[in-house]
C-alpha positions in Angstrom: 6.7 121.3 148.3 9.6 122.3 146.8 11.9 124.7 147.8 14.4 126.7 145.5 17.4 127.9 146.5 19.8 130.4 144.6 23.4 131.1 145.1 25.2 134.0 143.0 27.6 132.2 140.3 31.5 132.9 141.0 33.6 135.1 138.6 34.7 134.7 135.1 38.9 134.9 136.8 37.8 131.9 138.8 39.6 128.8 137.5 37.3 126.6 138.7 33.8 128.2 138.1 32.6 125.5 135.6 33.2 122.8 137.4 31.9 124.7 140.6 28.7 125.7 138.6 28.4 122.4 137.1 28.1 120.8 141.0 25.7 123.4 141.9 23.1 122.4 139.6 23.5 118.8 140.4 23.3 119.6 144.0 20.1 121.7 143.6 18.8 118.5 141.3 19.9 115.9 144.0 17.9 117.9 147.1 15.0 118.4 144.5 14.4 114.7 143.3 15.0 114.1 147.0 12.4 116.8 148.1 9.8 116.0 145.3 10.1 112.5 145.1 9.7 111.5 149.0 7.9 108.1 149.5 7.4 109.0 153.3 3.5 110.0 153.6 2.4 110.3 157.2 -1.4 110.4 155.7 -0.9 106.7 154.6 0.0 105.7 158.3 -3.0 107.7 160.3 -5.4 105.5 162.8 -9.0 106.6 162.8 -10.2 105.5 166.1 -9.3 102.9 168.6 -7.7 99.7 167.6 -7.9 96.3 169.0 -5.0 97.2 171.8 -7.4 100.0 173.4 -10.6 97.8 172.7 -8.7 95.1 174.5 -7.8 97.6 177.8 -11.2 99.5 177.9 -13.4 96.7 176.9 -16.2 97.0 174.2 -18.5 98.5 176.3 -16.3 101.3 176.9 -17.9 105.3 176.1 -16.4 106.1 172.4 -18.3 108.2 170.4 -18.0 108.3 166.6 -18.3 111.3 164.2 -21.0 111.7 162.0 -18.8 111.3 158.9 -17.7 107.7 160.3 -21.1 106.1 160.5 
């Protein structure tokens, strides 16, 4: 999720506040498109069980029990 963050704006007698302003919402933008748009998904990359490493060390035999929303 998203998360907004809020600065107050500087002064009219500022010189610079445009430009200043103007980087502020491009900031915000960049760490939003960043934030939003993140290809990492740990969900994609969970194991469900034993592979053929552990299957290998324990042997087939070995006591693993499933859950009854895996048979």
């Amino acid at each position: 999720m998203a998360m907004i963050e809020t600065n107050s704006l500087p002064g009219p007698a500022d010189a610079g506040h445009v430009s200043r302003f103007v980087s502020e919402i491009q900031s915000f933008w960049k760490r939003f498109f960043a934030t939003a748009f993140n290809p990492y998904r740990p969900e994609l990359h969970y194991m469900r069980g034993p592979g053929p490493a552990w299957r290998a060390k324990h042997g087939m035999d070995a006591p693993f029990r499933l859950k009854p929303r895996d048979l």
